[in-house]
Structures are given as C-alpha cells and as structure tokens.
Short mmCIF file of the C-alpha atoms (twelve columns), coordinates in Angstrom:
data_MODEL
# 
_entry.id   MODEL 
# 
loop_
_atom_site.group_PDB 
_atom_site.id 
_atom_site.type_symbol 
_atom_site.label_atom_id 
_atom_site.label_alt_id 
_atom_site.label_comp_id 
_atom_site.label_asym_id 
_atom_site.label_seq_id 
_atom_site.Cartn_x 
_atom_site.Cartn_y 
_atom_site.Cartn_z 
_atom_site.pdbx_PDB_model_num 
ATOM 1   C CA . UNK A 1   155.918 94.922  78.454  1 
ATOM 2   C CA . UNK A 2   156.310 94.642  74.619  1 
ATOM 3   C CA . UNK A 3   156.113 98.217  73.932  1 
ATOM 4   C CA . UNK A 4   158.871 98.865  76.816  1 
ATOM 5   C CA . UNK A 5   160.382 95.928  74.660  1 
ATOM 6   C CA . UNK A 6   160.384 98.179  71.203  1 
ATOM 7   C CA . UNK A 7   161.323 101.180 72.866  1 
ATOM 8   C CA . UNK A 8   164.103 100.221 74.515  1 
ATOM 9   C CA . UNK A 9   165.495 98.614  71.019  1 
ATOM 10  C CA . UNK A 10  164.403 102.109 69.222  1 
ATOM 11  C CA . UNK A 11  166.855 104.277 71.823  1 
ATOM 12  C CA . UNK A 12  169.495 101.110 71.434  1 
ATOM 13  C CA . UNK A 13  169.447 101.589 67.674  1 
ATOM 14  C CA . UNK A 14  168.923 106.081 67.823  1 
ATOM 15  C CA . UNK A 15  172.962 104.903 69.781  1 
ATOM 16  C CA . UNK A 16  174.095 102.972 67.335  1 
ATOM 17  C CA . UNK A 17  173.324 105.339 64.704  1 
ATOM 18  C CA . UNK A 18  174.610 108.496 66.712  1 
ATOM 19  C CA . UNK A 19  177.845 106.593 67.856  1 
ATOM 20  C CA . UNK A 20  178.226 106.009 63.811  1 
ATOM 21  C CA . UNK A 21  177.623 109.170 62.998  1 
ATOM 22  C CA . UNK A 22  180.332 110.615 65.326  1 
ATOM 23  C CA . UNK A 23  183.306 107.767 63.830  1 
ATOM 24  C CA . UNK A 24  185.341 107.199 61.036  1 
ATOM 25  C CA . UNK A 25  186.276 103.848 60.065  1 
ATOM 26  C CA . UNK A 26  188.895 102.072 58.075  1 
ATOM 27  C CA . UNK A 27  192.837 103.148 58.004  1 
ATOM 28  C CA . UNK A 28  192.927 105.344 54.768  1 
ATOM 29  C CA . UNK A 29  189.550 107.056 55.790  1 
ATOM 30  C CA . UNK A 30  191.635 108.378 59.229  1 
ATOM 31  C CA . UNK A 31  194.684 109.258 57.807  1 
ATOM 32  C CA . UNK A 32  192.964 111.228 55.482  1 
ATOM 33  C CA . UNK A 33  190.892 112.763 58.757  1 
ATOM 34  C CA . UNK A 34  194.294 113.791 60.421  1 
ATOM 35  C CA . UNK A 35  195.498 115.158 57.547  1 
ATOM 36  C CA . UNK A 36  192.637 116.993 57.310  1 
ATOM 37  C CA . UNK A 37  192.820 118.482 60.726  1 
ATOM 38  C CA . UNK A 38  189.694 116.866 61.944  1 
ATOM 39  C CA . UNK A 39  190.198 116.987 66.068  1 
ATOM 40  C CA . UNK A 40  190.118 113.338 67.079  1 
ATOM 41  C CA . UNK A 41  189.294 112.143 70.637  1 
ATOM 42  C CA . UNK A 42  190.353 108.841 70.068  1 
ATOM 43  C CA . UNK A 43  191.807 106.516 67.610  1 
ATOM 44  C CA . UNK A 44  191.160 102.049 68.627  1 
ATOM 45  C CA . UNK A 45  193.170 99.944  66.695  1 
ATOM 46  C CA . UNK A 46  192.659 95.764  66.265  1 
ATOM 47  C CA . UNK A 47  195.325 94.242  68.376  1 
ATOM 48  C CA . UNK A 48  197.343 91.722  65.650  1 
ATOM 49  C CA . UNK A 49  196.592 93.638  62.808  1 
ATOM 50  C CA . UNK A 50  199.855 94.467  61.066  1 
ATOM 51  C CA . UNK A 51  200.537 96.204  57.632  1 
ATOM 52  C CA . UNK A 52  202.643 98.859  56.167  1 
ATOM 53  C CA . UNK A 53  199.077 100.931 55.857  1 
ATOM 54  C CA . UNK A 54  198.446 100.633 59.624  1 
ATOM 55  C CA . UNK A 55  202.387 101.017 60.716  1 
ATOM 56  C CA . UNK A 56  201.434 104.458 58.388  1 
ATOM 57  C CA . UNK A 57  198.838 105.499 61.021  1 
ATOM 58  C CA . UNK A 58  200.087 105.003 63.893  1 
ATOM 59  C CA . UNK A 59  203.272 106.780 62.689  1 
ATOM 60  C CA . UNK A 60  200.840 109.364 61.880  1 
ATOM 61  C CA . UNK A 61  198.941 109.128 65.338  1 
ATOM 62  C CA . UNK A 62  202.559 109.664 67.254  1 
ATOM 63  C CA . UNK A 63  203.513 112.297 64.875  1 
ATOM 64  C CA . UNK A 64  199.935 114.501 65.205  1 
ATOM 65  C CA . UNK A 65  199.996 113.054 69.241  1 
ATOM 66  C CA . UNK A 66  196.618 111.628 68.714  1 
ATOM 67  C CA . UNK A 67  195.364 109.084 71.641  1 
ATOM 68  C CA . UNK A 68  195.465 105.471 70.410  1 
ATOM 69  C CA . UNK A 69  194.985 102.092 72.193  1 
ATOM 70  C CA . UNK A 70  195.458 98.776  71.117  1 
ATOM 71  C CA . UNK A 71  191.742 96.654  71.466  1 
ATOM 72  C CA . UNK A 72  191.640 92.990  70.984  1 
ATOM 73  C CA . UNK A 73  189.299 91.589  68.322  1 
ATOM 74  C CA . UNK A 74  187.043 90.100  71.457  1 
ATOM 75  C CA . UNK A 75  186.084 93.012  72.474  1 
ATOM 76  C CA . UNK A 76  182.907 93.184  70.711  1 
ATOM 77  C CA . UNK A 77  183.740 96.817  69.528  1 
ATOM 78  C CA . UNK A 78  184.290 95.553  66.160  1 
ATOM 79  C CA . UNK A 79  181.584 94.316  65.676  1 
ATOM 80  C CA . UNK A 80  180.025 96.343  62.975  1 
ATOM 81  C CA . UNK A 81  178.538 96.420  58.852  1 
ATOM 82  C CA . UNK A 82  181.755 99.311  58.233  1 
ATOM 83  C CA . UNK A 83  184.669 98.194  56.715  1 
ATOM 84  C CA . UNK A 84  186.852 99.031  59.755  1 
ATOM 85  C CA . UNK A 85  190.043 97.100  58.636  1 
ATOM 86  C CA . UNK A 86  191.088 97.255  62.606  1 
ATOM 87  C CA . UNK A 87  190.305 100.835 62.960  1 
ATOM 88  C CA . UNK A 88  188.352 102.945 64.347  1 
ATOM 89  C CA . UNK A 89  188.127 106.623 65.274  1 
ATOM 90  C CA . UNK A 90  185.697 109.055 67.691  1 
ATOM 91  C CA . UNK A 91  185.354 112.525 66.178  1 
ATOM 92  C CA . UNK A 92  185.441 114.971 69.075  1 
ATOM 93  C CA . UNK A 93  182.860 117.529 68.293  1 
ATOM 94  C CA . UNK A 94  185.256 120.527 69.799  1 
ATOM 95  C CA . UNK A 95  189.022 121.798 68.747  1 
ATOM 96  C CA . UNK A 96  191.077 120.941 72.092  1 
ATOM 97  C CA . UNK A 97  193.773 123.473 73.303  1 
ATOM 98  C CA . UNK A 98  197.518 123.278 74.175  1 
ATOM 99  C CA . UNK A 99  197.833 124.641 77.469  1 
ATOM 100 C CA . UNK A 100 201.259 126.257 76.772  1 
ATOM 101 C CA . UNK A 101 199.305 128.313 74.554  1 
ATOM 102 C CA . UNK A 102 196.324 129.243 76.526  1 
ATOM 103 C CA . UNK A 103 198.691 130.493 80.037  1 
ATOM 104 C CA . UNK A 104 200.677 133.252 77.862  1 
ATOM 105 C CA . UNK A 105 197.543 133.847 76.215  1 
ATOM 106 C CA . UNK A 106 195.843 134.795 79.292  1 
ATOM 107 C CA . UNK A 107 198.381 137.047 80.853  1 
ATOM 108 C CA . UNK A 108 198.549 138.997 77.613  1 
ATOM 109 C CA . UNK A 109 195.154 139.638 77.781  1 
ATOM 110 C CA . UNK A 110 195.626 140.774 81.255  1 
ATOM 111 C CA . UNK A 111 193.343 138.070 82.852  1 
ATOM 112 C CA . UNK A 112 194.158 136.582 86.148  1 
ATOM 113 C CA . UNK A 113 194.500 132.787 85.321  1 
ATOM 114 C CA . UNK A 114 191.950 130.554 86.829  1 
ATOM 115 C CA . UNK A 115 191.682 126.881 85.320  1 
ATOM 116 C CA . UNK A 116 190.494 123.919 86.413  1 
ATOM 117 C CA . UNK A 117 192.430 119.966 86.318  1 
ATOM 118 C CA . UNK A 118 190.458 117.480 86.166  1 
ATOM 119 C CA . UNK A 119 192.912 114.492 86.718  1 
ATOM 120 C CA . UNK A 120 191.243 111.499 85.765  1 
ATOM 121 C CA . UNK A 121 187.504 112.631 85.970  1 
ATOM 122 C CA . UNK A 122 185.607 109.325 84.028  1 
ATOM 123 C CA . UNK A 123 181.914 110.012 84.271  1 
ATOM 124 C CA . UNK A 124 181.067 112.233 81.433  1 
ATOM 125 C CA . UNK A 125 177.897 113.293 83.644  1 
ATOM 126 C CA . UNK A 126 180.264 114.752 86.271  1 
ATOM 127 C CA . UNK A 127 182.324 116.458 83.260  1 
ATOM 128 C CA . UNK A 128 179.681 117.910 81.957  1 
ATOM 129 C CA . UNK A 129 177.917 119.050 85.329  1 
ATOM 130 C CA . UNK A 130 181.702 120.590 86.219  1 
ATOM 131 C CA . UNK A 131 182.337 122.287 82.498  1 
ATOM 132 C CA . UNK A 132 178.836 124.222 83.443  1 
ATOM 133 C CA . UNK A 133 179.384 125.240 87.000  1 
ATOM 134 C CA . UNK A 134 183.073 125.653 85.589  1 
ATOM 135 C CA . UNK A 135 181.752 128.120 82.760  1 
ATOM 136 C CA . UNK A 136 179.302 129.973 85.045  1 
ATOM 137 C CA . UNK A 137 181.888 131.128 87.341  1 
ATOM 138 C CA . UNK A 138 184.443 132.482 84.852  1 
ATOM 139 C CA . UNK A 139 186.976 129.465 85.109  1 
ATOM 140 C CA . UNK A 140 189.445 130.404 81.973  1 
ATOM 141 C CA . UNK A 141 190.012 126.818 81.141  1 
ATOM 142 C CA . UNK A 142 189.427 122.981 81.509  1 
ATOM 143 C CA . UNK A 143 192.209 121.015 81.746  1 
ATOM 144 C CA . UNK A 144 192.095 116.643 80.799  1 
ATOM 145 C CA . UNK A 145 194.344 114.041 80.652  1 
ATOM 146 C CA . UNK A 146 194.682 112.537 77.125  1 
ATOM 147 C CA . UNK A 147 193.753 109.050 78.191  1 
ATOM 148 C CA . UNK A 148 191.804 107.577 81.271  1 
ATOM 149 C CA . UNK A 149 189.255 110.953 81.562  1 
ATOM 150 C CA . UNK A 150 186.187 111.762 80.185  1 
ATOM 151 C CA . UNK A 151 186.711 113.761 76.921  1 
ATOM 152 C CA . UNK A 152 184.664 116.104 74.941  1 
ATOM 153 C CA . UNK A 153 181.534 113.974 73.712  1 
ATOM 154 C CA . UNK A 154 177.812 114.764 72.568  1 
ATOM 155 C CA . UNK A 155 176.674 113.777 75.535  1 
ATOM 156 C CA . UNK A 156 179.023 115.661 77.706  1 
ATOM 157 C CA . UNK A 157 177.818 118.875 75.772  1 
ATOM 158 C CA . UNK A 158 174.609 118.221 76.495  1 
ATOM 159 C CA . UNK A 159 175.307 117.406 80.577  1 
ATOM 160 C CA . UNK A 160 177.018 120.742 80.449  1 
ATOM 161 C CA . UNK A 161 174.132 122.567 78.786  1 
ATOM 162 C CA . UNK A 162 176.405 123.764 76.097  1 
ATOM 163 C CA . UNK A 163 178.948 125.709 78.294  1 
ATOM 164 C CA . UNK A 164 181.907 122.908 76.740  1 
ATOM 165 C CA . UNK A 165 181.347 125.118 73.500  1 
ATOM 166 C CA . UNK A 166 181.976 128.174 75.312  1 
ATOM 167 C CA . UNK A 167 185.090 127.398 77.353  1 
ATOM 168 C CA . UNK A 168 188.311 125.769 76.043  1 
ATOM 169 C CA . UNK A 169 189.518 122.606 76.710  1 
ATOM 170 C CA . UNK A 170 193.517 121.569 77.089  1 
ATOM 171 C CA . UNK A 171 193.904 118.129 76.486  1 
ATOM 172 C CA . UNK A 172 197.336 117.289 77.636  1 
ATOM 173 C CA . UNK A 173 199.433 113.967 77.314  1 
ATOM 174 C CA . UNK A 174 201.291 114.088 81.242  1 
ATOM 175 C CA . UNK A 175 199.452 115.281 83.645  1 
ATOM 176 C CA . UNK A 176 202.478 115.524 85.687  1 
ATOM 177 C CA . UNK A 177 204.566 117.931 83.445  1 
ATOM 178 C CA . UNK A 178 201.151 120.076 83.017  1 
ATOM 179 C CA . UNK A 179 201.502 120.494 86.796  1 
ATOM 180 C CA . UNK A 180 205.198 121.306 86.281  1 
ATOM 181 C CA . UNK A 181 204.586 123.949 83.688  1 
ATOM 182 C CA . UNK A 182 201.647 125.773 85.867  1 
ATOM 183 C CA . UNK A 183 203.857 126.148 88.901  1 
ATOM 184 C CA . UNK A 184 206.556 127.468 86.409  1 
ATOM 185 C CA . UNK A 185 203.787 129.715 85.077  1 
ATOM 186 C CA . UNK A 186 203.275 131.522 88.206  1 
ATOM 187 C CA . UNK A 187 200.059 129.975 88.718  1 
ATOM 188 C CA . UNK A 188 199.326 128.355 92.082  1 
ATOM 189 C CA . UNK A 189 198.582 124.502 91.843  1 
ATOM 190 C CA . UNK A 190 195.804 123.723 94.585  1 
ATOM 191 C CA . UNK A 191 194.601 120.150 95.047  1 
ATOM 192 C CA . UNK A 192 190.734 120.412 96.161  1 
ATOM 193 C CA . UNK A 193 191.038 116.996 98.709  1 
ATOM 194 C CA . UNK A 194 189.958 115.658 101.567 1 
ATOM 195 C CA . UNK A 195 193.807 114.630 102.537 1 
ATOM 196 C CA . UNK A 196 193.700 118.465 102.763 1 
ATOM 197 C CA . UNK A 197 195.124 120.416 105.937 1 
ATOM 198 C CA . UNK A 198 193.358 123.541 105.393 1 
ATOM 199 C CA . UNK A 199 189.870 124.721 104.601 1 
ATOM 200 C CA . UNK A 200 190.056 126.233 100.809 1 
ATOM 201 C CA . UNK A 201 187.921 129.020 101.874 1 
ATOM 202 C CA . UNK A 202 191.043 130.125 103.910 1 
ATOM 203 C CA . UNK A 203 193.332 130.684 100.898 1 
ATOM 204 C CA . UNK A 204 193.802 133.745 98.810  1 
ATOM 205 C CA . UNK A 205 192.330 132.865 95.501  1 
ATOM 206 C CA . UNK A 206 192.748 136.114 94.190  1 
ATOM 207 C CA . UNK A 207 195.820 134.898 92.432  1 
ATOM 208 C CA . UNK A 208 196.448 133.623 89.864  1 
ATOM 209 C CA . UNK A 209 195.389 129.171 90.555  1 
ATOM 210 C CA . UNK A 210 194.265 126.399 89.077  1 
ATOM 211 C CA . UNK A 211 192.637 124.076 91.334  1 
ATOM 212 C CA . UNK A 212 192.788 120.363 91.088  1 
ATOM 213 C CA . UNK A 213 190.023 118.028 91.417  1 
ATOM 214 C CA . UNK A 214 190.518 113.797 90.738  1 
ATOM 215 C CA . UNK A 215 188.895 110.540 89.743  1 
ATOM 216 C CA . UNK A 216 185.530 109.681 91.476  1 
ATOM 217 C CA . UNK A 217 186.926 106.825 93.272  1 
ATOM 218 C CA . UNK A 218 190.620 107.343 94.287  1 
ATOM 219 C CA . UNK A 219 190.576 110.939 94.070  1 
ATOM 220 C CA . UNK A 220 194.163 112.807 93.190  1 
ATOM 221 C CA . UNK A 221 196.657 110.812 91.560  1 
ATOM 222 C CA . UNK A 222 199.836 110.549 93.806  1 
ATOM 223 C CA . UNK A 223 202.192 112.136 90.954  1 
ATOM 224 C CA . UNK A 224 199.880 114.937 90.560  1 
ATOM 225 C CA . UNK A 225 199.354 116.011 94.139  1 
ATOM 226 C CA . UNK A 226 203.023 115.893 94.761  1 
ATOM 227 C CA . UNK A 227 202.615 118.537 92.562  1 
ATOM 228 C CA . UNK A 228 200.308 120.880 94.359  1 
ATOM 229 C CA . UNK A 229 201.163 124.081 96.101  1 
ATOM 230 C CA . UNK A 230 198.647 123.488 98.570  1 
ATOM 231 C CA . UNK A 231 196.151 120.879 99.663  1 
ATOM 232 C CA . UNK A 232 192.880 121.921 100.376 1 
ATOM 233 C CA . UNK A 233 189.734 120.702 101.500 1 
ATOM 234 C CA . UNK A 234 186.126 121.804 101.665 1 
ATOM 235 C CA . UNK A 235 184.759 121.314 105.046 1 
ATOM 236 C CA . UNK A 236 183.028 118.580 105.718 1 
ATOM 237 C CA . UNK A 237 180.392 117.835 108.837 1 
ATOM 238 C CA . UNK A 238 178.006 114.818 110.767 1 
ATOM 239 C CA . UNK A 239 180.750 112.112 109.379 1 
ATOM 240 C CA . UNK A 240 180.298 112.437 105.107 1 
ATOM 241 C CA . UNK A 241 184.251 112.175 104.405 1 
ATOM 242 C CA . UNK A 242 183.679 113.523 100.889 1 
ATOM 243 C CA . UNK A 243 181.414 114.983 98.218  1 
ATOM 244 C CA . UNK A 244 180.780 114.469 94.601  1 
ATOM 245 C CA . UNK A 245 183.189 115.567 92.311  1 
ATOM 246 C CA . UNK A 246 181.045 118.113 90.324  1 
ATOM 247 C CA . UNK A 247 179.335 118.890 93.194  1 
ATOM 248 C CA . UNK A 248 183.064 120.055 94.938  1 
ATOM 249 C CA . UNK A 249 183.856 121.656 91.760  1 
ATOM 250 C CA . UNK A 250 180.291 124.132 92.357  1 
ATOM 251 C CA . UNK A 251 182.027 124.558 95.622  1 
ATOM 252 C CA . UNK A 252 185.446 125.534 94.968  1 
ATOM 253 C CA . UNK A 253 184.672 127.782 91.487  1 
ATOM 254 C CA . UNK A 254 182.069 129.735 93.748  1 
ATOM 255 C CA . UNK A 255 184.361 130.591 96.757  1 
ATOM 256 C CA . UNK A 256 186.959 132.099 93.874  1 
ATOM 257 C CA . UNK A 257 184.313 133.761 91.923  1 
ATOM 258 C CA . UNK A 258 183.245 134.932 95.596  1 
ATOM 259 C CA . UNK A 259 186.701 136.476 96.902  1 
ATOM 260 C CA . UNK A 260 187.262 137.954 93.606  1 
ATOM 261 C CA . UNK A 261 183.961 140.282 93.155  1 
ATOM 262 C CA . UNK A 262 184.754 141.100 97.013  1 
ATOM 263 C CA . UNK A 263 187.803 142.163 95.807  1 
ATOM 264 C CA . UNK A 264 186.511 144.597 93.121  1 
ATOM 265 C CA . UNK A 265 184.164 146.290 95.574  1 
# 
C-alpha cells in the first residue's frame, strides 16, 4: 500500500512538471511568446484582474485570434510557485493551419480533398486514436473548433502514435462558417450520424468530402449539421444505436480509402 502510495505521488509530480514544462506564465512572458510566433493552444486569464499590461494581452490575444477564457481565482488552477500575475498559457507542441489555406492548397496540388471535422471531439484519447486512423488512410486534414475540443497536446501525440506530426491540423474559430466555406469550396459536407437516412457506404466518396463526426455525448452540433450535404450513418445491428467516435472515424476513413483504390484499378 505505501509503495502504491509513493508511486502514485511520483507520476502526480512527473504531471506537474510536464504540464510546467509545456506553459508560460506571467503577462509580459506571453506577449513576448505571441510576438514571437510561438503557436499557443490556449491562453487562461484570472477573472478580476485588471491592468493596462493585461488589457495589452488580451488586445494582443484578439488581434493574433488566440483562444482565451476568463478562470476565476477558485479554480485551483492558480495555484502554483510561478509568478503567473493571472496568466497562464499552454504551448501547443504543433503549428495549426488556416483552412482557407489548406483547400486551395490541395486543389493546386491536384489532390482530391478529403478532411475530417471533428466538431466538438473532448477526449484527447479519441483525438488521438482518430488523427491515427485519420493519417493511415490518407485523410488531407483535421479540422477543430478553437474552443470546447480536444486540441493538439503531448498526450494526444502520443494516443495518435505520432501521426498528429504528420498531418495538419486547422484550428478554426466558427465551426459554422468552416462548414460554409467547404460547401463553397466544392467539397461535399457529410455528417457521419446516426440521425442519418442513408448508409455512408452508399455514397460516392470519390469526390471531393469532408466528413463530419461530433462530441461523444450529443453528437453533431445542430448549427453544424444544418450544414451538411448529406447525413449519413454507419449501419448499425442487435439494438447498439451508436459507436465510439474514433472507432466510427476507422469506419468512415476506410470505406473512402476503400472506393478510392477501387477506383484506380
């Protein structure tokens, strides 16, 4: 019992130190990081703090559209030996993408676009296990909200076995105009759902597509599937009414990669 004791306070404190490791704390210290060009997942600021220095930053934050949120003081996430003064920022150990830069990007190279949404996907297990089935199967690109998704962490890296170094991430800020700017792209929008009237295996995925896949518990956001040129579902049997996320995402990838090589032959 005492060594489970000491060994469960050794892999506390190996998380401390790596969740140190990957921050930057105190305003001037992330200013200069922006400046810098250091790729920020996310800035937390102290609710209640107020100074010309901090009204700097977050002018700075909106300006470089870097994710912020306000955290109270309570929180416990301030709780540390750095001198914070109310801030606090999570280095993101890839470059994200701007989607409006990846589409024209793949046409010119002559690829047929296939990317993946994630809308809202929270368990960075399930990122990661999608980003590797997602890279295996020659998805183009990943494609995360800003806020309220898993984003691009150590440990998602090592879920996906590496492939989130390989394949580019868009981080985008409305999920909503993303959809908007794919189906003005000439890219078809499918949502991968059980609400779906069709089996995705009957759809020509030969196209250009990016399929659609939501948060773990309420699936699809309404805004988003509004969106979609089609809703699709994998086929389901013996009462189940729906399957993991990453485990759908296998799923889907495969039956693209799959109509695709049958189309080279």
């Amino acid at each position: 019992m005492y060594s489970d004791r000491n060994k469960f306070r050794k892999e506390q404190s190996k998380l401390s130190a790596k969740s140190e490791q990957n921050s930057i704390y105190g305003i001037r210290a992330v200013s200069e990081a922006i400046l810098a060009g250091k790729e920020l997942n996310k800035v937390i600021i102290q609710r209640g703090v107020s100074n010309p220095l901090m009204q700097g930053l977050v002018t700075l934050l909106n300006t470089h559209k870097i994710p912020f949120q306000y955290i109270p003081q309570q929180s416990g996430i301030f709780n540390t030996n750095k001198n914070h003064q109310g801030v606090i920022a999570h280095i993101s150990p890839v470059t994200y993408f701007r989607l409006d830069d990846v589409i024209p990007q793949l046409y010119e190279e002559g690829k047929v676009p296939f990317i993946l949404v994630l809308d809202r996907i929270t368990d960075v297990r399930n990122f990661g296990a999608i980003a590797r089935s997602a890279y295996c199967a020659g998805v183009n690109t990943l494609v995360i909200p800003d806020i309220g998704g898993a984003l691009v962490t150590d440990d998602a890296i090592k879920t996906s076995a590496g492939a989130l170094n390989h394949i580019s991430v868009c981080r985008e800020k409305n999920m909503k105009s993303t959809m908007e700017l794919l189906n003005q792209s000439g890219i078809t929008t499918i949502a991968c759902t059980e609400k779906g009237a069709q089996p995705i295996f009957a759809l020509d995925l030969k196209i250009p597509i990016a399929i659609v896949l939501g948060n773990e518990e309420t699936g699809i956001s309404a805004d988003v599937i509004k969106k979609c040129s089609y809703l699709a579902k994998i086929p389901m049997e013996f009462g189940v009414q729906s399957l993991n996320v990453s485990v759908a995402a296998g799923i889907a990838c495969y039956e693209v990669t799959r109509q695709r090589m049958l189309d080279l032959k």
